[in-house]
C-alpha positions as CSV (number, residue, x, y, z in Angstrom):
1,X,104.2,94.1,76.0
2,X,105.8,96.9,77.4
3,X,106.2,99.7,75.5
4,X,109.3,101.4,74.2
5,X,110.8,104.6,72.5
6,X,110.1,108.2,72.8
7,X,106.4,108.7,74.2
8,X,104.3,111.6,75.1
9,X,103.9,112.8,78.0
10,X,100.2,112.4,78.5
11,X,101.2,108.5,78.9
12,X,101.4,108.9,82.2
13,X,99.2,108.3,84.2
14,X,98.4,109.3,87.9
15,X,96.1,107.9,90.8
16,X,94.9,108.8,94.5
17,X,93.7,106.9,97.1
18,X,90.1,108.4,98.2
19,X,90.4,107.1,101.3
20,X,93.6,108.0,102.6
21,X,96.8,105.9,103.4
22,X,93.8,103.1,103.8
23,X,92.8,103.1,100.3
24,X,92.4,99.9,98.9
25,X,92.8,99.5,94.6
26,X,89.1,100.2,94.3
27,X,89.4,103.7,95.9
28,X,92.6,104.4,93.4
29,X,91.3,107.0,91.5
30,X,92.6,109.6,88.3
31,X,92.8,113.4,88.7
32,X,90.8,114.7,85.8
33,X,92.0,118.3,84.2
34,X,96.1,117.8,85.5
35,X,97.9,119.5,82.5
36,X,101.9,119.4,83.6
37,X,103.6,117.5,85.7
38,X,107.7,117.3,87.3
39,X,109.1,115.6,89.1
40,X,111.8,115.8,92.1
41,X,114.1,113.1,93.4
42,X,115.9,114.0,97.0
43,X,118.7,111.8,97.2
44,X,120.6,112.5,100.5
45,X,124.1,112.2,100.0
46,X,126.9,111.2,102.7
47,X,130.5,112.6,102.1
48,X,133.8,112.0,103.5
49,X,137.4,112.4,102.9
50,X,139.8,109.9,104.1
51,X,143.3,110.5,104.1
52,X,144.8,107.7,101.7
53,X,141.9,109.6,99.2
54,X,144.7,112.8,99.4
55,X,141.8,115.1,99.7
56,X,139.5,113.6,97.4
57,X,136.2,113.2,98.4
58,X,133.9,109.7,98.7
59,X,130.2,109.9,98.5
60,X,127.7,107.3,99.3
61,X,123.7,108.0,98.5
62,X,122.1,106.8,101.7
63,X,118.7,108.3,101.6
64,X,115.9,109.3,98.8
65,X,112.7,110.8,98.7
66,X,110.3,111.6,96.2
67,X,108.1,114.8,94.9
68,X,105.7,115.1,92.1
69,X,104.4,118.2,91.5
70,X,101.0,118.1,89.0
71,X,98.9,121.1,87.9
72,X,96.0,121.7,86.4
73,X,92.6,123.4,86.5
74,X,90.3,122.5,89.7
75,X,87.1,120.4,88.5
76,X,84.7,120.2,90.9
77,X,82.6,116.8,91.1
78,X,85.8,115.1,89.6
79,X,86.6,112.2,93.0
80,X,90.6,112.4,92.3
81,X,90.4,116.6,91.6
82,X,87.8,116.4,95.0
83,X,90.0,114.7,97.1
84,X,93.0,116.7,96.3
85,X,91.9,119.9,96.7
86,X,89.9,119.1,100.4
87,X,93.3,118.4,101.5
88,X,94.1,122.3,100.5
89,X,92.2,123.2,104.3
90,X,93.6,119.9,106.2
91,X,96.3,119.4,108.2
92,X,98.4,116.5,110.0
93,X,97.6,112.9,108.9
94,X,94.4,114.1,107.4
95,X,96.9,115.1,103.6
96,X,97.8,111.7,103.8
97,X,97.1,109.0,101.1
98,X,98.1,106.7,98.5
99,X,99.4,107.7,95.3
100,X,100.1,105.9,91.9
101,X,102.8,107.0,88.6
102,X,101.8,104.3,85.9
103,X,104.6,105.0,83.5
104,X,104.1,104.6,79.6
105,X,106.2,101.9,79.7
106,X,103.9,99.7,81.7
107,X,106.0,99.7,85.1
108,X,104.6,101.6,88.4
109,X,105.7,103.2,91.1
110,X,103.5,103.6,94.2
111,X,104.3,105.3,97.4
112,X,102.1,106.6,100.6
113,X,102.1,110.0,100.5
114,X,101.6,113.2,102.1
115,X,99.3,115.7,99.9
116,X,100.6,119.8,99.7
117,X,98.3,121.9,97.9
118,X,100.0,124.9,96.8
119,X,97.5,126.7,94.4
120,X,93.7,126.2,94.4
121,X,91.5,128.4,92.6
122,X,94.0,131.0,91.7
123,X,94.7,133.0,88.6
124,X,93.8,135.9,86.3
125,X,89.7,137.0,85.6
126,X,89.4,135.5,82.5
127,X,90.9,132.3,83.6
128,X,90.1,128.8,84.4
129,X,90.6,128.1,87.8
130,X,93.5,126.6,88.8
131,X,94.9,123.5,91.1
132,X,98.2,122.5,91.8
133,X,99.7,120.0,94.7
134,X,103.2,118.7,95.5
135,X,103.0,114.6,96.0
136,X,105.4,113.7,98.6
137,X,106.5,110.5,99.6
138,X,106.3,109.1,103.0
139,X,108.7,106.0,102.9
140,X,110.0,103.9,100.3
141,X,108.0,103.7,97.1
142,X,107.1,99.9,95.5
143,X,108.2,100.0,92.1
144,X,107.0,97.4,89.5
145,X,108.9,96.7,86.9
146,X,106.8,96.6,82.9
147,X,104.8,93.7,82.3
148,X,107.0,91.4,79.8
């Protein structure tokens, strides 16, 4: 039964493919110690303004893309944390994978995606290291609706 109402954020969940855009369901793994997460939809927007409109503009959405952006502490020995922050000192096909949203609801939404780590290690003395990565689709994501 899905779920319904207001939920807490740490309902969703979150997996990576360990072994890149290949990754079959057994290599779909979490990332331990991820504390925030937002999330970024591109929708690319066509306009035009036709005369009979008298200046009033048309719009038509005819391309999307998607970015999650997750951060958390880096956790060494963790395979999900691992895998994400090796792609920190990669380039090219090698940031590539497969990524999962399980929403609370029950439904799903996985994507290929390009990995962009944007903070690994960082922060004050007293702090615990940090790791944060931008999840960027690569072509149209499979969404799944809530079991019934």
């Amino acid at each position: 039964m899905a779920k319904t109402g207001v939920f807490p954020v740490f309902d969703n969940k979150f997996k990576i493919g360990t072994s890149g855009r290949s990754s079959a369901d057994s290599d779909m793994v979490t990332i331990k110690e991820m504390e925030t997460f937002s999330v970024k939809i591109d929708g690319k927007v066509q306009e035009w303004s036709p005369m009979e409109e008298q200046g009033w503009t048309k719009r038509m959405t005819t391309g999307k893309a998607i970015t999650l952006s997750l951060s958390g502490k880096l956790c060494p020995g963790d395979p999900g944390n691992d895998y994400v922050a090796a792609a920190a000192w990669k380039s090219g096909t090698d940031c590539d994978t497969k990524f999962e949203w399980e929403f609370p609801s029950g439904a799903k939404l996985a994507f290929d995606a390009v990995l962009n780590v944007t903070d690994i290690g960082g922060g004050d003395s007293t702090a615990v290291a940090a790791l944060a990565f931008d999840c960027m689709s690569h072509g149209k994501p499979v969404y799944t609706p809530a079991p019934e």
